[in-house]
N, C-alpha and C positions, 0 to 999 in steps of 0.2 A: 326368333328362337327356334332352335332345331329340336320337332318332336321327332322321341325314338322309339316311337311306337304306334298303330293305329288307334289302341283306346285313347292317344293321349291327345288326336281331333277333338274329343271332349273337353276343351283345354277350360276348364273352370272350377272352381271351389269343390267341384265334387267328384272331377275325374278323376282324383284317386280316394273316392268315398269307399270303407270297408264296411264290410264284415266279416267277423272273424273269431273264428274259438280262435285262442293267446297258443302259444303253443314256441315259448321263447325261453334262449338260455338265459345262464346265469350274467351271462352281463346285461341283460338286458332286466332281468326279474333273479330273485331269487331270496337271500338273506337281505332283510330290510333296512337295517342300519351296518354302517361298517365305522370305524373309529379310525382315523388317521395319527391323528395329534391332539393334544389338551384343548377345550376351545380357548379363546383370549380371554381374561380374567376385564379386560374392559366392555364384554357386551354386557348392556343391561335391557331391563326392561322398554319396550317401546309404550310410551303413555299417550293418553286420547290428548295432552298438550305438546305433547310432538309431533302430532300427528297431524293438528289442529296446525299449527307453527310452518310446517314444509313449505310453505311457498319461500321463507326467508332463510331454511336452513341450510348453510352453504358447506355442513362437513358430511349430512348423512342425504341419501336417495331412499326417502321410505315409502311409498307409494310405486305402485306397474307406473303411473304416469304422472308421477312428481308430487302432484297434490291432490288434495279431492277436487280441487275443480280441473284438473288435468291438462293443465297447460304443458306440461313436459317442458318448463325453463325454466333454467338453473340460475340463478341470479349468480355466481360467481363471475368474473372476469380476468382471471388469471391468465387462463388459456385465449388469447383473442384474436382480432387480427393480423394484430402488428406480429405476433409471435405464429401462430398456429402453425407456420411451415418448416417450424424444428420439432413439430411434434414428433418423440418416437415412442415403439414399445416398451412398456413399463413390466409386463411379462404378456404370457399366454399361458390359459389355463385350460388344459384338453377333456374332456366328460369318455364316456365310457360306452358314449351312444353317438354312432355316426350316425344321424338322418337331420331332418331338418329342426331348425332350430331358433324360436320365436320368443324368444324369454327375455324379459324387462326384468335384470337383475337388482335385485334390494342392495343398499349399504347402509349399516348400522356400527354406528361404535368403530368400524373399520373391518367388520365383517363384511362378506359379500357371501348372498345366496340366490342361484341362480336353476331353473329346470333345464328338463331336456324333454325330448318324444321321451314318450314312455311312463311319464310322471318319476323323473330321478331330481332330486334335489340336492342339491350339495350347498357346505358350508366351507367358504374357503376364506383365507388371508386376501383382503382388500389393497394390497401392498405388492406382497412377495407373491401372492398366488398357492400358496403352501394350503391342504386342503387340511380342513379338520374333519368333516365328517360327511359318510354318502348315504343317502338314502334311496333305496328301491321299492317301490308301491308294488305290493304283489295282485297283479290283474285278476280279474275275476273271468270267468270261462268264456265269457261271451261282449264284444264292445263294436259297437255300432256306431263308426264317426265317419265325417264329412274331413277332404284337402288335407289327410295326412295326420301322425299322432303326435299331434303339437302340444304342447304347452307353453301358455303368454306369462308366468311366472306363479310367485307368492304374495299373499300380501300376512302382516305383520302385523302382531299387536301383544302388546304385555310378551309374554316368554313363550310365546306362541307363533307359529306360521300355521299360513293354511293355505292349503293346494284343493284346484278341481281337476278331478280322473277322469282318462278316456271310457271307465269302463263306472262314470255316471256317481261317485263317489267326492265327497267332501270331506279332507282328511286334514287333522289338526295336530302337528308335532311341537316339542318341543324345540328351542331354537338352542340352544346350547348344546345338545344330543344328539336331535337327527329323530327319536325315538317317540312313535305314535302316544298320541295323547287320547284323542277318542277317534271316530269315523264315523260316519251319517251317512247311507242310501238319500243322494237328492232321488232320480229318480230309474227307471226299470230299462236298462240299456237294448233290451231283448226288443226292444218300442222303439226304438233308435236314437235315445239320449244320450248326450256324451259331454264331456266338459273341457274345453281347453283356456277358455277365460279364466285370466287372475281376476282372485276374487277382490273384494276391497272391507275395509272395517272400520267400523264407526259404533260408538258409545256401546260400545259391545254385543255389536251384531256384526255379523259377515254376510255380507250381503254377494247371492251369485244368480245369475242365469241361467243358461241351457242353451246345447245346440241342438242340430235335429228339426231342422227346416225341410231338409232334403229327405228326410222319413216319413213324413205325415205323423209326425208329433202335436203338442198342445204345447205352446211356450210359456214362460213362467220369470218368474225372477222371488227368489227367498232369500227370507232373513233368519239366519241363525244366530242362537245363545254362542257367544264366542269362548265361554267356559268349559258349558257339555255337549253343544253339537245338536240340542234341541230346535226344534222348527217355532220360530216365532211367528213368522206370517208368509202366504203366498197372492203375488199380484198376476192372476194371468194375462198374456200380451193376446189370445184370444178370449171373447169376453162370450159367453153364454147365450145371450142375447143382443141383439144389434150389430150384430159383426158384416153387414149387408150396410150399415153408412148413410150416407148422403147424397150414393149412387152418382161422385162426382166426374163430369168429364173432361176435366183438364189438369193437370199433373198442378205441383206447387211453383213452377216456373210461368203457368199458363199456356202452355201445348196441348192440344186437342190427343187424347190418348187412344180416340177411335173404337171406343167401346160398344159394346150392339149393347144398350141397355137395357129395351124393350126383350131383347133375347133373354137377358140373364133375369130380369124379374122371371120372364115365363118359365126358367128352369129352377127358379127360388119357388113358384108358385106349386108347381110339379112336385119338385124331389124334397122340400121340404129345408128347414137349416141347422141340420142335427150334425152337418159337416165340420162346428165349431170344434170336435174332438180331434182333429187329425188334421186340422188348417196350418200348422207352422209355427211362424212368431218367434223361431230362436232369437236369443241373446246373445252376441257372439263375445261383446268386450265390455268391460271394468263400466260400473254408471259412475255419473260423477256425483258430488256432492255437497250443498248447500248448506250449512250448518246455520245459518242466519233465518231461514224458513223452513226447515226440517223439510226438503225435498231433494228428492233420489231423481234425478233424470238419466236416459237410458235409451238407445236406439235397437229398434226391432226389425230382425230379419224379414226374408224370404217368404209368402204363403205355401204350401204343399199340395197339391204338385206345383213344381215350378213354372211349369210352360202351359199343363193344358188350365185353361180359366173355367171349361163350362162345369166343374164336378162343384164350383166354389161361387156362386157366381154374388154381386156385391162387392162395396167394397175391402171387405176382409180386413177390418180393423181388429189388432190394431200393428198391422203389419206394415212394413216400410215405412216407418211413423219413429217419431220423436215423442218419449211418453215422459211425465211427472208423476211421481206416487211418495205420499207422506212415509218419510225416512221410521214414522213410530209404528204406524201400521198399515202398513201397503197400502191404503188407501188411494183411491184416481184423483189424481189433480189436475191433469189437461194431455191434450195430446196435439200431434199436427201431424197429418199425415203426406209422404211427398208423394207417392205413385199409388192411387187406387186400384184394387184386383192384380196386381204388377204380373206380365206372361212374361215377363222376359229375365228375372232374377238380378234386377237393379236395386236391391233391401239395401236397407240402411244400416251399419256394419262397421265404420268407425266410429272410436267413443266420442259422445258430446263434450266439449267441453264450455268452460263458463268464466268468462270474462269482459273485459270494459269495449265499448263502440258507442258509435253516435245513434240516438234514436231517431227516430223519423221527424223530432224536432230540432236536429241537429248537436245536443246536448247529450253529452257522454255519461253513459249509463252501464249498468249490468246486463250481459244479454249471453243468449247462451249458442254455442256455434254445432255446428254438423258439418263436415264432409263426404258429400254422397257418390255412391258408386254414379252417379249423371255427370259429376266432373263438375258439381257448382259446391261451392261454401255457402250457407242456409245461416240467416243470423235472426235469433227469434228473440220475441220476449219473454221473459224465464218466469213468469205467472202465469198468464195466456197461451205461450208458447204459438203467438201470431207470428208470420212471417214477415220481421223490420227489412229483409231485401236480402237478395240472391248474386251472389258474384257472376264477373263473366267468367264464361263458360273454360274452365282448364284445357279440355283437350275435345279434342272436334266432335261436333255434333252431327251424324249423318242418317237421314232420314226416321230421327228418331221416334219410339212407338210405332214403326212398322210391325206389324202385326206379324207372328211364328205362323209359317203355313209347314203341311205336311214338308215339303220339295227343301226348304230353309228362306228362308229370306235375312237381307242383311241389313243391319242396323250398326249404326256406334251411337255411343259407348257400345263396347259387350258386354258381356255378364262378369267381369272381374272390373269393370270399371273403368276410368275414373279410378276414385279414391275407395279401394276395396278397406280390408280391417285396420290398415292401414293407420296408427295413430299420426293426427296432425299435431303440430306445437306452435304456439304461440311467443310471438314476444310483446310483452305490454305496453313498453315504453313505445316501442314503433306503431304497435297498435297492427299487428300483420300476422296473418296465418301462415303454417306455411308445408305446403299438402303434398304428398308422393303419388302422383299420380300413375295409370297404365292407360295405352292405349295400344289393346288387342282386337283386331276386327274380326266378327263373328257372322253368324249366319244363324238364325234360329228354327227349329225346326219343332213341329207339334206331335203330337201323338194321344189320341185318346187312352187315358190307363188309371182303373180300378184302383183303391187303395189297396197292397201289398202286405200289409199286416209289419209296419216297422221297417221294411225293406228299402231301397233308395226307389225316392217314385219322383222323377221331374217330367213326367207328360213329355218328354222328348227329348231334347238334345242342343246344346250349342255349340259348333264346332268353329275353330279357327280355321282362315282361308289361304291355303296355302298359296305362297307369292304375295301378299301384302305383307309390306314389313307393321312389325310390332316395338315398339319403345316406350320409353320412362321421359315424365316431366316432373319436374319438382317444378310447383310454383309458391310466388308471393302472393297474399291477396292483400288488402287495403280491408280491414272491415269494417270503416268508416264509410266508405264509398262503396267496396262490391269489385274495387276493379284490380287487375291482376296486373302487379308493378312490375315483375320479374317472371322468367320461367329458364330454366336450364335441364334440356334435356339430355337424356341419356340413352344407351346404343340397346336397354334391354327393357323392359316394363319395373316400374319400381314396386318394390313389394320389401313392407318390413317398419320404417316408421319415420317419422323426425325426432329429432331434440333442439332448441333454442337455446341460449347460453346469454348471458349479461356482458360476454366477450363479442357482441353483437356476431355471432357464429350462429350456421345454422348447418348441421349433421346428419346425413344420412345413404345409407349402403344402396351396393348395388348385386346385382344376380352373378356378376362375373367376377365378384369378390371385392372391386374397390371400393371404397368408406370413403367418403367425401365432407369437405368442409367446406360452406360459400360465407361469402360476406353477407350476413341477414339483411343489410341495404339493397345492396346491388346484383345479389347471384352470381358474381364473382366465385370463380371456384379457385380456394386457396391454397389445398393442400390434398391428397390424396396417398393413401395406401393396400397394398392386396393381401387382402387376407388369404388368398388361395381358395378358399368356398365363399358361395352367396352369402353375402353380409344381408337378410332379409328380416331383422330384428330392429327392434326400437335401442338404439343408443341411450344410454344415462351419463349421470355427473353426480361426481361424489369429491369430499376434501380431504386426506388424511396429512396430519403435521403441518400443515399449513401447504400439501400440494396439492393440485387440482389432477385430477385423474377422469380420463372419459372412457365407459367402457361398451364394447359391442359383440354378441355372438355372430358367429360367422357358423354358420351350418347350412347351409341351402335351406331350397325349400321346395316340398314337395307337389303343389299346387302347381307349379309353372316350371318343373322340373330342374332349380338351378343345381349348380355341382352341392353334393352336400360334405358338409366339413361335422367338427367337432368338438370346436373349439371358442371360448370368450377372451379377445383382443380389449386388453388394457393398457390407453397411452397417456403418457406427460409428458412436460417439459423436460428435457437433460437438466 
């Protein structure tokens, strides 16, 4: 990948972290809603039994990641493999916002509503592409976010969407309109909160998270009334007390992580551990959700600062951790954590999801998966959230937990991973994940530094080594076994998502615009086309009249600088 710039050595999630007074035109902000055209007289209400239903609904995509357990597969089979290499464009729909572009578009009814950077949401024809309605979120003076002003979409319920803002806001429109219903302060952007997580809804709470790992924030995950935007409950991902652990020293694979332990009690004993206010803990994407046990599970970021360890010392629960908390009232149900005190910004950052594998008795069971930036699939049990076993390893493991010195030292993964926000997807019947991987090699570097008051604080730096190449693997895993059946790489680092399909297909873009489809067997790559920008979004599947339609934004992405477009590519069958 050719950096065009020296800040952009920082090449990770936060080398293009802002701040920024808004200070943007009217295409970008301005008049909030604009009206195109009538909406379609067939959208209706979305109810808590369609929503319940998604796994088997093969006309609408109403969930960021298909269902609440987020498997991201579409059980249709229209589009498969025998077919897939007549797929063409069905339209293209262009947004109003060139930058990058991370939106898991909804389809209801045959509507489709999609974001952009910025928080602009639109209502368009699921068909034609004919737009009904735009919405502009008017930014507030001040927004403090990490890798670019993204947004991962809406999620849907009754005559309602709901969007999270760059500038720390939870806003609730109507879906027929475009037009604000109410808006909630989640939390004080000034402190370095931001939101580009699609939120998700359930029994009439919206449940979201927070970013602002990279600020020395306090993480969180809330649920609000999905009516008036009232705060029902907060579960913080930093806890008050005992955030210092079990002072473990081997990650969840069992690598020695090299920790001075003896050091860090003595700086716990000294400086005291009042540091829980400003330790991290972002929420980056959608939890899933268990409606069978009323539990919310949920992967948490990064500590703050990133790199220096001694200002935090313990293990900083409940950070880089897979957590459970009662769907009624935040309550802790369990947690597992993969990298204790993490200096290198390995957080845990794709959504869980929750489906069928064999237990340690060899007997197919419910278990709940992770894809972590370390380049392994984590298959846990969804009570305990104990480790049932760990995949081989996706992309190379080189002198891992090398410790950041002032000068840098080098480790793989880097700090993008492996499997950065990356959603993975599932297919059931094969019983196989199936993961976008990056492999960037880095160099880490430390730095002693003071909280900043809300400012971007990562204790250092990690910078890409210029002359090693960098690239993308998609892989298969087995999560029966752990073991990796398939991988097919790619000439750029993958960033953006999968989708699975019942057409045994398996979809996903690349940085230099091509959209790829493999046979979910074999990795077989089927069919391919250019979108002209980074396809770095999560592909969907939706049915309208009885045709199957897959649809993908192409905008680049600011993170890892690919070309940035503006546009959402929707194909079928001629």
């Amino acid at each position: 990948m050719k950096l065009h710039n020296p800040l952009k050595q920082i090449a990770l999630s936060l080398l293009l972290a802002g701040t920024a007074t808004m200070a943007l035109g009217d295409e970008i902000q301005g008049q909030q809603t604009t009206t195109a055209m009538p909406m379609a007289k067939s959208l209706a209400p979305v109810s808590q039994d369609m929503l319940n239903a998604s796994p088997t609904d093969r006309s609408n995509w109403l969930h960021p990641n298909g269902n609440y357990a987020q498997t991201r597969y579409y059980a249709a089979n229209q589009i498969n493999t025998g077919n897939v290499r007549k797929l063409r464009p069905a339209f293209v729909f262009q947004t109003a916002v060139l930058e990058s572009m991370e939106t898991a578009p909804l389809v209801i009814d045959g509507v489709m509503f999609l974001t952009t950077s910025y928080n602009h949401v639109y209502a368009v024809d699921a068909v034609t592409g004919q737009e009904y309605w735009h919405y502009k979120h008017k930014m507030g003076p001040i927004t403090t976010y990490c890798c670019g002003p993204n947004n991962r979409g809406v999620a849907a319920y009754g005559d309602m969407l709901y969007m999270g803002t760059l500038d720390a806001k939870l806003v609730a429109l109507n879906a027929k309109t475009g037009d604000v219903v109410w808006e909630s302060e989640i939390a004080d952007p000034e402190l370095g909160y931001s939101e580009t997580m699609a939120p998700t809804v359930v029994d009439g709470k919206v449940l979201i998270g927070t970013n602002g790992g990279e600020y020395g924030i306090r993480g969180f995950v809330k649920a609000y009334d999905a009516k008036t935007g009232k705060l029902l409950w907060t579960f913080h991902t930093i806890p008050e007390q005992g955030q210092e652990g079990v002072w473990a020293e081997k990650d969840a694979t069992g690598r020695d992580m090299h920790r001075d332990i003896a050091k860090e009690k003595q700086l716990l004993a000294q400086n005291g551990g009042d540091f829980y206010k400003t330790l991290g803990g972002g929420v980056w994407m959608t939890p899933a959700v268990d409606l069978s046990t009323r539990t919310v599970y949920f992967v948490v970021g990064n500590p703050s600062p990133d790199l220096y360890g001694d200002i935090r010392p313990g293990d900083n629960l409940y950070t880089d951790s897979l957590v459970a908390v009662d769907l009624d009232t935040g309550e802790y149900k369990a947690h597992f954590q993969y990298i204790a005190h993490d200096v290198w910004d390995l957080d845990a950052v794709s959504p869980p999801i929750i489906t069928d594998a064999k237990g340690p008795d060899g007997k197919v069971r419910k278990v709940v998966i992770h894809g972590g930036k370390t380049g392994y699939v984590y298959v846990h049990d969804p009570k305990t959230l104990e480790l049932i076993r760990f995949s081989d390893a996706m992309v190379p493991q080189d002198g891992r937990w090398t410790l950041p010195t002032p000068d840098g030292a080098r480790m793989l993964p880097g700090a993008n991973g492996g499997v950065e926000w990356n959603p993975m997807a599932v297919n059931p019947k094969l019983r196989m994940a199936y993961a976008a991987n990056l492999h960037q090699p880095m160099t880490y570097h430390v730095q002693e530094s003071a909280y900043p008051g809300g400012k971007l604080w990562l204790g250092g730096a990690f910078k890409v080594i210029p002359g090693e190449k960098q690239w993308g693997r998609l892989a298969a895993v087995n999560l029966d076994s752990g073991k990796m059946v398939w991988h097919a790489d790619t000439e750029q680092p993958l960033m953006g998502g999968v989708l699975a399909t019942g057409g045994n297909l398996v979809f996903t873009g690349e940085g230099n615009g091509m959209f790829n489809a493999y046979d979910a067997r074999t990795g077989k790559k089927l069919w391919t086309f250019n979108c002209g920008a980074g396809v770095n979004a999560p592909p969907v599947s939706y049915m309208v009249n009885g045709k199957q339609y897959i649809a993908v934004a192409a905008g680049g992405n600011t993170q890892l600088d690919f070309k940035r477009g503006n546009s959402v590519f929707v194909f079928a069958l001629p």
